[in-house]
C-alpha positions as CSV (number, residue, x, y, z in Angstrom):
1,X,-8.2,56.8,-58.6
2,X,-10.3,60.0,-58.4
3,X,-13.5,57.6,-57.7
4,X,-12.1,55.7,-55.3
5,X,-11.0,58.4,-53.0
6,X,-14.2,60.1,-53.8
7,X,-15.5,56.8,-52.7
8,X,-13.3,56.5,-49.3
9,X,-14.7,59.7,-48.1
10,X,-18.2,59.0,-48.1
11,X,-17.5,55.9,-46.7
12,X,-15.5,57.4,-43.9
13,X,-18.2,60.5,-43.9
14,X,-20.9,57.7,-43.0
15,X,-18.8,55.6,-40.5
16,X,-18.3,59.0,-38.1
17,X,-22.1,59.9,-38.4
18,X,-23.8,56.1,-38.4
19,X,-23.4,56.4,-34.9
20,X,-26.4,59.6,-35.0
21,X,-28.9,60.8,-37.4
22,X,-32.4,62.7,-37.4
23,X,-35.4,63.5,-38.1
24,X,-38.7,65.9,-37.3
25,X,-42.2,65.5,-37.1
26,X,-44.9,68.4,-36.9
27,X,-48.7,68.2,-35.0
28,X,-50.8,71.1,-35.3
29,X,-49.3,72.0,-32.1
30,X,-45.8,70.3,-31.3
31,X,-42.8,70.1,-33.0
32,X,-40.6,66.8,-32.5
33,X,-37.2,66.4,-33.4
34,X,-35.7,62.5,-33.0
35,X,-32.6,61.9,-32.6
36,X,-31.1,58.0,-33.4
37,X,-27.7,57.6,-30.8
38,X,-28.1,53.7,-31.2
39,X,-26.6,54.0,-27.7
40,X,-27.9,51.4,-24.9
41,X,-26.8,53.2,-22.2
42,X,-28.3,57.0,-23.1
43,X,-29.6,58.9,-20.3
44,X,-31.3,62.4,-19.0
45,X,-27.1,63.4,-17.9
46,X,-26.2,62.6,-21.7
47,X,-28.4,65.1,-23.3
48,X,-27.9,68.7,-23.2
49,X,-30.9,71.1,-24.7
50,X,-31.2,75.0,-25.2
51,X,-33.8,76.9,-26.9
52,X,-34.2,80.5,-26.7
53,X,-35.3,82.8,-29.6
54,X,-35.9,80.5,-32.3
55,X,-32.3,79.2,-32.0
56,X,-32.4,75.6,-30.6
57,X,-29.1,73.7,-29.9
58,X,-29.5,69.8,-28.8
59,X,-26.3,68.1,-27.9
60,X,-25.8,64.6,-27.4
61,X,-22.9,63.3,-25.3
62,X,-21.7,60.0,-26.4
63,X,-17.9,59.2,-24.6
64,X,-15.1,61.7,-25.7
65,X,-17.4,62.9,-28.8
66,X,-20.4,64.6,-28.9
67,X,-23.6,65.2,-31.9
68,X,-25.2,68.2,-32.1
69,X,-28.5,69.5,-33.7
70,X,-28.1,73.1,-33.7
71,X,-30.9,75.3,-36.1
72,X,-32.3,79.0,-36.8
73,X,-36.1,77.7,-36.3
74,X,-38.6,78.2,-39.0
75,X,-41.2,79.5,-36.2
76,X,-41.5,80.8,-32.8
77,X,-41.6,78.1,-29.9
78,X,-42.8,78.3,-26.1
79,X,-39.8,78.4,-23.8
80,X,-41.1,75.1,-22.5
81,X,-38.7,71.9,-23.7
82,X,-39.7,68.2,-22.6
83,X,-37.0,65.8,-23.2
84,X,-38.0,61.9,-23.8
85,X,-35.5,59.0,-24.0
86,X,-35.8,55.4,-24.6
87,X,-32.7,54.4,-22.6
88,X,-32.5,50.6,-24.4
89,X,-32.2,51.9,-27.9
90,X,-30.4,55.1,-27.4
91,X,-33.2,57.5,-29.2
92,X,-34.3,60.8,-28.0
93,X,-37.1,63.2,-28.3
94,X,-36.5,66.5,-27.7
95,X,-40.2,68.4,-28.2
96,X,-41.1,72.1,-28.6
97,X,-44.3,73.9,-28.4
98,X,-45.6,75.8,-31.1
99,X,-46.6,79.3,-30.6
100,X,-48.7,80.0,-33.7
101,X,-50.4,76.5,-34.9
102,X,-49.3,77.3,-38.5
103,X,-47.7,74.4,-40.8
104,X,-43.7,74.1,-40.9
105,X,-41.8,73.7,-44.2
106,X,-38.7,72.7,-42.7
107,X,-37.4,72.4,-39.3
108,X,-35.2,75.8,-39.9
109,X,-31.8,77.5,-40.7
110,X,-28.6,75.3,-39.8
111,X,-26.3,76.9,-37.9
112,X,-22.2,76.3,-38.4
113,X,-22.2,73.2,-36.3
114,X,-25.2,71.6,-37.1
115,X,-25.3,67.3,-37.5
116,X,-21.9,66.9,-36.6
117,X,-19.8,64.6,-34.4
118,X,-16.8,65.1,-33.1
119,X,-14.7,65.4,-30.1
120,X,-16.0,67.2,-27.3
121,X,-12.8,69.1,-26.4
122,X,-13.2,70.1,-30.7
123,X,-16.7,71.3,-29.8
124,X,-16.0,74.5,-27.3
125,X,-17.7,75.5,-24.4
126,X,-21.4,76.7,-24.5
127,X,-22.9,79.1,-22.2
128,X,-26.3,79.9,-21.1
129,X,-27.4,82.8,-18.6
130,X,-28.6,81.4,-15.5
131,X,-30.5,83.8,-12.7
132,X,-28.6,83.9,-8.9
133,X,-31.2,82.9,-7.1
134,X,-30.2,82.5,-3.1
135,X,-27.1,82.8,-1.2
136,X,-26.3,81.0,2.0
137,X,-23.8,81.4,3.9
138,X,-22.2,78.0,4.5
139,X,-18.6,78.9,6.6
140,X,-16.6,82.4,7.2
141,X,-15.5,82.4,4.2
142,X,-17.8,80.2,2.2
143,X,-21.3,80.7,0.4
144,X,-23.8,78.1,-1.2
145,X,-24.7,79.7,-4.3
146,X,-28.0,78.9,-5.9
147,X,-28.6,79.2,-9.7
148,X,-31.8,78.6,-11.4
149,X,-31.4,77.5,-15.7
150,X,-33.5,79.6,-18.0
151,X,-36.9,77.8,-18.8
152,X,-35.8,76.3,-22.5
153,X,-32.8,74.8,-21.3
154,X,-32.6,71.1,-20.3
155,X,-28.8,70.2,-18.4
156,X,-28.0,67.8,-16.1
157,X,-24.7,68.0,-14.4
158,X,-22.9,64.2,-13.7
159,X,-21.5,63.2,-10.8
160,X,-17.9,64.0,-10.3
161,X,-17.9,66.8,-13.6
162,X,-17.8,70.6,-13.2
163,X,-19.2,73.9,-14.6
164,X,-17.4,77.1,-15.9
165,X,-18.6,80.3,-14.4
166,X,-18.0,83.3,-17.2
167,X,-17.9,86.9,-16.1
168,X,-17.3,90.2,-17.0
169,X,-15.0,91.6,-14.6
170,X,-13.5,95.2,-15.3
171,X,-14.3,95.1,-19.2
172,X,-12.5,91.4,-19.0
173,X,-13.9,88.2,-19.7
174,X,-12.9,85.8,-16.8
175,X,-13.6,81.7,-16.3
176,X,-13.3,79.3,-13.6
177,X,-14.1,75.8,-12.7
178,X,-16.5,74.5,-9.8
179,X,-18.1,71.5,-9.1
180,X,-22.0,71.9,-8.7
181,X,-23.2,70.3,-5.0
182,X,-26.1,69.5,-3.7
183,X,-28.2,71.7,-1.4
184,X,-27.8,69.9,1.4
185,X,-26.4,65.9,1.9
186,X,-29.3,63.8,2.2
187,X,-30.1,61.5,5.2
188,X,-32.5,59.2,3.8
189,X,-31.1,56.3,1.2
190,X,-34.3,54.4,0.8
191,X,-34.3,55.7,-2.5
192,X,-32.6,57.5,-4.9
193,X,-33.6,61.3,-4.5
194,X,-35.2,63.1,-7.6
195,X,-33.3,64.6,-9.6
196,X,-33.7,68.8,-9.8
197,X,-33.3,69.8,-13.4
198,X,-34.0,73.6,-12.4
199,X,-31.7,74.8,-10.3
200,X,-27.5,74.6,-10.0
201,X,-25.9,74.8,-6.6
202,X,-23.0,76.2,-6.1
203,X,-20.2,76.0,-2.7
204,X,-17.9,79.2,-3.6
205,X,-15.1,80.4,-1.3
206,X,-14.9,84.0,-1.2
207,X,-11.3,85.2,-1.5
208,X,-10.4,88.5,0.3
209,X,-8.0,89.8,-2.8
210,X,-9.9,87.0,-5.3
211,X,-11.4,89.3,-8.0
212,X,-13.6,86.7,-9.5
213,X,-15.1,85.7,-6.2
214,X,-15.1,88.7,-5.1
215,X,-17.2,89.6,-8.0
216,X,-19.8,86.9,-7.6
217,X,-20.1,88.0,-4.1
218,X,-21.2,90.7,-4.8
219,X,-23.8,89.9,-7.4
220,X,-27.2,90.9,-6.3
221,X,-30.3,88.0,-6.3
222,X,-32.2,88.4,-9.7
223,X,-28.9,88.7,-11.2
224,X,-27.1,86.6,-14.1
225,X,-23.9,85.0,-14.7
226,X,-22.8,82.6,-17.9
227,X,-22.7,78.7,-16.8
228,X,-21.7,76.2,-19.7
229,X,-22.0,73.2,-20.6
230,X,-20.7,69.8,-18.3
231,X,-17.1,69.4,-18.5
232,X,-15.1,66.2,-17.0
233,X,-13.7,62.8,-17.6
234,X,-14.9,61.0,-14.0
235,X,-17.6,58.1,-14.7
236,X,-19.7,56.4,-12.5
237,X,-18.9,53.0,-14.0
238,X,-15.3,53.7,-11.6
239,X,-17.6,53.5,-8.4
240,X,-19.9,50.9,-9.5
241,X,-16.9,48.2,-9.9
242,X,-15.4,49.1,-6.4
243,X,-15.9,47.5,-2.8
244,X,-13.7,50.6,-0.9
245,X,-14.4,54.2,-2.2
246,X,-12.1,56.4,-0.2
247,X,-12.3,60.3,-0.8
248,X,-9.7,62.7,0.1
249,X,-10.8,66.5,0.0
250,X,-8.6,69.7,0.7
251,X,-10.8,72.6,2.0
252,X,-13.5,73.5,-1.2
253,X,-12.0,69.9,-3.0
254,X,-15.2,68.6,-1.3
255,X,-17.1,70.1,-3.3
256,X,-17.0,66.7,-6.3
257,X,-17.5,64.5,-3.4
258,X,-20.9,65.8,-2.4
259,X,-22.3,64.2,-5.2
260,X,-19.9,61.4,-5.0
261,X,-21.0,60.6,-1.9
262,X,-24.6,60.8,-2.2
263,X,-24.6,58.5,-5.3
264,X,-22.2,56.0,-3.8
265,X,-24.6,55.8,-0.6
266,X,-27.8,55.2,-2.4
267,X,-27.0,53.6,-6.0
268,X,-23.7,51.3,-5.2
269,X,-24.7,48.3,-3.4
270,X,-21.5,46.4,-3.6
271,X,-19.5,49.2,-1.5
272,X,-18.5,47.8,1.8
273,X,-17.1,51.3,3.3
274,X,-17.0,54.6,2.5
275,X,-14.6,57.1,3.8
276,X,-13.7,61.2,3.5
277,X,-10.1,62.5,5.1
278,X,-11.1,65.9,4.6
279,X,-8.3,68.0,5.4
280,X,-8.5,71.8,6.3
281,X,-6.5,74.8,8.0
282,X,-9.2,75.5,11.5
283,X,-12.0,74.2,12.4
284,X,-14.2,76.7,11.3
285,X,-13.1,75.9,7.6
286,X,-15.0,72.6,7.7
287,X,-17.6,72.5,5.3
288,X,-20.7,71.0,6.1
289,X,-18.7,69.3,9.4
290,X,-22.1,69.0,11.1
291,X,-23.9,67.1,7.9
292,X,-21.0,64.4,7.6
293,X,-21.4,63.5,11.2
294,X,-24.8,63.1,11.0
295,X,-24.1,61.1,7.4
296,X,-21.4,58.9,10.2
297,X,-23.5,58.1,12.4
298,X,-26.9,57.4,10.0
299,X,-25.0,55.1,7.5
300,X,-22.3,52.3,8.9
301,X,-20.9,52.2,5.6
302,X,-19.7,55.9,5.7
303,X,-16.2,57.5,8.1
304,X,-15.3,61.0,8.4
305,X,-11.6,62.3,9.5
306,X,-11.4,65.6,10.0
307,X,-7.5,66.5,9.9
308,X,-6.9,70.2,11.0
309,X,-3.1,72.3,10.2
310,X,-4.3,74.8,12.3
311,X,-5.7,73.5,15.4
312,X,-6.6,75.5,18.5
313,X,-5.9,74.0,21.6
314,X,-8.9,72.6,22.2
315,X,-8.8,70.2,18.7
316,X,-8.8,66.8,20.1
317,X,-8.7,65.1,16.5
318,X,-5.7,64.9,14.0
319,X,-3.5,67.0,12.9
320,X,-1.0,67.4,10.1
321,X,-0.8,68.1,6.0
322,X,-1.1,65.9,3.6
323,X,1.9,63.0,4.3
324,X,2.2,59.5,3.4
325,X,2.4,58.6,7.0
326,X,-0.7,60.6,7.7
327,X,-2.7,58.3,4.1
328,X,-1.0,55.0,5.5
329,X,-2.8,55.4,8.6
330,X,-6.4,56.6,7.1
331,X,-6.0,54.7,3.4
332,X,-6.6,51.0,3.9
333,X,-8.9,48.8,2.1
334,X,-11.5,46.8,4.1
335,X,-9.8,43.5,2.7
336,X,-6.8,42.3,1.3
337,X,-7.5,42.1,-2.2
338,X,-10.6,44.6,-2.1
339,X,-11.1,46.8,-5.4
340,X,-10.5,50.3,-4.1
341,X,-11.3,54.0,-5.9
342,X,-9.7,56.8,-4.3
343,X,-10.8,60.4,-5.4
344,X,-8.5,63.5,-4.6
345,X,-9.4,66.9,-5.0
346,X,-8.0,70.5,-3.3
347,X,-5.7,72.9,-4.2
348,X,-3.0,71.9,-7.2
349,X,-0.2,71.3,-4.9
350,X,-2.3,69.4,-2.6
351,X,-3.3,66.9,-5.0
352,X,-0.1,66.6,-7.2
353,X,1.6,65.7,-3.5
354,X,-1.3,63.7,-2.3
355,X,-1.3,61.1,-5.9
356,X,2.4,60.6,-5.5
357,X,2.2,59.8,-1.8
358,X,-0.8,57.5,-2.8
359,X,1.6,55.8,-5.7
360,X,4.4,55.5,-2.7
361,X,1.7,53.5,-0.8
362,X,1.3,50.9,-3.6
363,X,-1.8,52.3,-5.1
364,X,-2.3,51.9,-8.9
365,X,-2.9,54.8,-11.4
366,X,-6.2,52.8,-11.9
367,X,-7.1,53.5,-8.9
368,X,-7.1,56.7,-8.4
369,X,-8.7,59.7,-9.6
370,X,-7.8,63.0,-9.2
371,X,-10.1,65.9,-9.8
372,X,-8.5,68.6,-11.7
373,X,-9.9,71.4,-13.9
């Protein structure tokens, strides 16, 4: 009896970690480490790298679990990382630079976590320090925060996942969640734009009694804040199946349809239209009003509403809060039987109201996605 549960775990040991394994190699110069995902669909957005120090930590997403390589190196490295992957076979390279061309014994020291896979929400967040490197103002109230990753670290965020800012705010560590943007929506979809590895953008409101953003306001250009790893359960694979993508945003809930947008523009041939109701108190809340328009009028495929609770007198557009007579009118799908996706993000309120007015309409829990942090 003893052998055979002896037996069953190893057996069940090597069924969780068939699905990854590694090894290294050593030049006179580089060192590799290769790791075996056996995933088809592995990409650049999957794979997560940092190396400072002599500690290296390579994680590997891979659905709701992740892998992670996570050493004390044997030797100093250069602070540059290059990140290879064959896509069709699921392997990647991650390579490091030697700084002294001596001869390694063995890769290095394993830290806690090292060659395991489990369940990303088991895993715990990782932070890295990243520099502030511009600030733009974007609105009033609203800056476009640029961060630049330190030189060892390789992260891509997804479309439609979100960040957490860390900060030390009157000896207390404080969190939140924002959805990196891009730096600006792009005009041009004869091609997919390249992707910029470096640098994190950030569209922050600035709360008048809001100590966190009032905080990161006040950081100075040079300085750092902690950024972690990827968080976020929205895939692509939802947009690539649908004909009608159909966004609604509440003030700084644009923020996950930026990218959204962009990639559903230039990657998702089968959409037919495109639409945001972006909802907001004035008009001088709207984020990036003049960008969508221009978006309107350069791609048929794409709408805008603007919907205002605070109008002046001059507004000419909609007005209103978020109602179900307000989505009947703006919510439609471009055919009968169309496949529609529609994303919600804003405030809590905002989108709790805004799924449940959606599920009075007749729209499905699978279709709709609601951003939430």
């Amino acid at each position: 009896i003893v052998i055979l549960v002896i037996l069953s775990k190893l057996l069940t040991f090597n069924l969780v970690f068939k699905s990854s394994n590694y090894d290294w190699f050593q030049t006179d110069s580089l060192i590799t480490i290769v790791i075996y995902t056996k995933q088809k669909d592995m990409n650049a957005d999957l794979v997560i790298v940092d190396c400072q120090d002599k500690q290296l930590r390579g994680e590997i997403i891979m659905d709701d679990h992740s892998y992670l390589v996570e050493v004390d190196l044997d030797h100093a490295v250069s602070e540059d990382v290059t990140v290879n992957i064959a896509e069709k076979v699921g392997k990647v390279e991650i390579i490091l630079n030697k700084k002294d061309n001596v001869h390694w014994k063995m890769l290095g020291q394993p830290c806690e976590g090292h060659n395991t896979f489990i369940k990303r929400t088991d895993r715990g967040l990782f932070y890295r320090k990243c520099k502030l490197i511009s600030k733009t103002e974007v609105t009033h109230d609203t800056k476009l925060f640029c961060l630049m990753l330190p030189k060892g670290t390789h992260l891509r965020v997804p479309t439609g996942q979100h960040v957490y800012l860390k900060h030390i705010i009157a000896g207390t560590e404080v969190v939140k969640p924002y959805t990196p943007v891009l730096p600006f929506l792009p005009l041009d979809f004869q091609e997919p734009p390249c992707h910029d590895a470096v640098h994190i953008y950030l569209m922050i409101k600035i709360y008048s009694h809001g100590l966190f953003t009032q905080a990161l306001d006040h950081l100075r250009i040079g300085d750092y804040i902690s950024v972690s790893n990827p968080e976020g359960n929205f895939k692509k694979s939802q947009v690539q199946t649908s004909e009608d993508l159909l966004l609604l945003a509440g003030g700084t809930g644009f923020t996950p349809m930026v990218k959204l947008l962009n990639f559903a523009l230039t990657e998702v041939s089968c959409l037919r239209t495109v639409k945001l109701i972006f909802f907001n108190k004035t008009e001088d809340d709207i984020l990036w009003r003049n960008q969508l328009e221009q978006l309107a009028l350069k791609d048929e495929r794409f709408q805008v509403q603007f919907i205002l609770s605070q109008p002046s007198k001059d507004w000419v557009g909609k007005q209103g809060k978020i109602s179900s007579s307000l989505l009947s009118e703006f919510v439609k799908r471009s055919r009968r039987d169309s496949k529609v996706l529609i994303c919600i993000c804003g405030p809590a309120p905002f989108t709790e109201q805004g799924v449940q007015f959606l599920k009075n309409l007749g729209y499905s829990q699978e279709e709709i996605h609601a951003f939430t942090a």
